[in-house]
Structure formats: structure tokens, C-alpha cells
N, C-alpha and C positions, 0 to 999 in steps of 0.2 A: 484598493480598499485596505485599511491600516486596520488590523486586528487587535483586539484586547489582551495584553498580554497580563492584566492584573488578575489577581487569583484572592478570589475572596469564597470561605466557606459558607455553606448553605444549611443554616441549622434546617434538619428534616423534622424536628419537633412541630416548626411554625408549616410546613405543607402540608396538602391535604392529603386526610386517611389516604386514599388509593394508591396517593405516592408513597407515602411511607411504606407501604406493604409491599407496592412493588421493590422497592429500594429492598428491602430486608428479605425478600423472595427471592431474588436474584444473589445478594450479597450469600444468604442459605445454601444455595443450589451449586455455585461455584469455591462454598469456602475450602472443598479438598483442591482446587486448582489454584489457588489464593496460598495456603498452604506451603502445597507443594514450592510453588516460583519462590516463595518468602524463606523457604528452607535451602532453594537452591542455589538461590543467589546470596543467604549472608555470609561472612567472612571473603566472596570474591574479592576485595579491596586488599586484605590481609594476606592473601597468601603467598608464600616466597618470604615473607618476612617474618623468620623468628619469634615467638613471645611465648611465656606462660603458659600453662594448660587452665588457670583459674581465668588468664586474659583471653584465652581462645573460648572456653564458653558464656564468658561474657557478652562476650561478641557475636556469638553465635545466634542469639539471643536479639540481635539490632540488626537492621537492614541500614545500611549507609546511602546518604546520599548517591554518591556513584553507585551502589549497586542496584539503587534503584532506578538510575538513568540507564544501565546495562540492560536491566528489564524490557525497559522502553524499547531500546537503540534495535535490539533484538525480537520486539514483535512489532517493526514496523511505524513506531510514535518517535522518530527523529526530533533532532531540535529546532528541523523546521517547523515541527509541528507542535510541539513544546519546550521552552528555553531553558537553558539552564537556570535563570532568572524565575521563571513561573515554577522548576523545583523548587529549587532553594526557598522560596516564598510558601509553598505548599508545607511544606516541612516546617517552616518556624512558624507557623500559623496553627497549625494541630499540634506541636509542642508547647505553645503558648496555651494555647486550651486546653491540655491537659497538666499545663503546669509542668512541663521538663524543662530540666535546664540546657539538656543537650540538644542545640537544635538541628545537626546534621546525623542522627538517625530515628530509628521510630522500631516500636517493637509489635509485633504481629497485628496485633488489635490497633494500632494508628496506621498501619502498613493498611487494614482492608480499608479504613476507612477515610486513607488518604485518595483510596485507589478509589474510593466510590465521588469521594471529592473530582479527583482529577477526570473519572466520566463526564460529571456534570459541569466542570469546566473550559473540556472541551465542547459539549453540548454547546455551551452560551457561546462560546467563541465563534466557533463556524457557523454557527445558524442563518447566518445570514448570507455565508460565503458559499459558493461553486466547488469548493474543495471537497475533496474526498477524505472520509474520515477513516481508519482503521479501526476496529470493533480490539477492546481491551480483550477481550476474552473470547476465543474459540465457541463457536455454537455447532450442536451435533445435527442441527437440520442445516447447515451451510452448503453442503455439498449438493442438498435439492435444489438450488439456487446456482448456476451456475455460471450466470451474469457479474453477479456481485461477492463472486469468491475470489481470491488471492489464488495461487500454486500454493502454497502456505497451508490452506484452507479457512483462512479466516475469511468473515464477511468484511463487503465494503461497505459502505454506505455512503452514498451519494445524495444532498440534498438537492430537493427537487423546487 
């Protein structure tokens, strides 16, 4: 089975109310974890390399492509499991929509809602696949579930 590797955005304007609220319930409920990742991964690219203190909080300020694959690589979303090609694309795609010209990084508010994007494109991709997905984000009832927990503690999810 050859999987969808194109990455196309989902306006949630055009879904129905329930979805929308769950999308916005969830994005609500995790934005201190959202956050957090996005503050602790920017400048990873940069460091070791000399610059400016006006160019260090510039930057501080953007999440990078690679920092954002670092995110990934490090809770479990490989690029087996999304390619460098489905980044890169995600990225110029919400830059495009919001009109930047930079299309290798994204600033907080394209970071969540890159990150809500790339749920729902993994969603589409596997749905039809045997593959095991990793959960973007830690849930606090995981550990009652102890089938479908990582060591980690993140949930799996297996479609059924």
C-alpha cells in the first residue's frame, strides 16, 4: 500500500461546528505544552554558531524547519512516518497562507497550527493503513490504558 505523501491544508472554517470546537478544545487545553516544545526547540539550529544579540532574538522568535523535524524525530514521528518532503511542504503552504516570505520557518501561532495541520494529515494518511500512529501529544489518562502506551508514555493508536 503506497501512501499519500501530499500535504494539503484543511480550512476548519468549511467543517462542521463539532469539529471545529473540538479542534480549538484540544489546540486550548495543550497550548502551555505547544508552548513550551516551541520555546524549546527555537534557536536548536543556531547554536554553536556565533551571531548578534538582535539576530539571536529574532530567531528566537521562529522555529526552523529542522527544529521542527527535531520535535518530531524525538517524540517518535520519524520520517518514516513523515518526510522531509511532507515538512517542507507543510511549511510553505501556511507561509503561503499567511503571506511570509520566509518559507523555512514559522512563528508560534503557524507552529500550533501547523501542528494541528500535520494531526489531520497524518489522520488522512494512515486511515486506511495497519500502521501504528504515535499521539502528537502526551495525554494524562494514558497510563490507564496500558496496551496502547509507549515506555514514553505516550498513547498509540492502532487502527482498527
Amino acid at each position: 500500500m503506497t501512501l499519500d505523501t501530499n500535504v494539503e491544508l484543511v480550512d476548519l472554517n468549511e467543517e462542521e461546528e463539532s469539529d471545529k470546537e473540538a479542534v480549538k478544545t484540544v489546540l486550548a487545553k495543550h497550548k502551555k505544552t505547544l508552548r513550551f516544545l516551541f520555546n524549546r526547540y527555537t534557536n536548536q539550529c543556531y547554536k554553536g554558531r556565533p551571531q548578534a544579540f538582535d539576530s539571536l532574538k529574532a530567531n528566537s522568535q521562529l522555529l526552523s524547519l529542522g527544529e521542527f523535524r527535531k520535535i518530531l524525530n524525538e517524540h517518535a514521528l520519524t520520517q518514516s512516518v513523515v518526510s522531509n518532503e511532507e515538512l517542507a511542504n507543510l511549511f510553505r503552504l501556511i507561509n503561503n497562507l499567511h503571506k511570509k516570505p520566509d518559507l523555512q520557518t514559522l512563528n508560534f501561532a503557524a507552529f500550533v497550527y501547523a501542528f494541528a495541520q500535520l494531526a489531520i494529515h497524518l489522520h488522512n494518511k494512515y486511515k486506511r493503513s495497519e500502521a501504528c500512529i504515535p499521539c502528537l501529544l502526551y495525554t494524562s489518562d494514558a497510563a490507564d490504558d496500558m496496551q496502547c502506551v509507549d515506555l514514553g508514555g505516550r498513547r498509540i493508536l492502532k487502527k482498527k
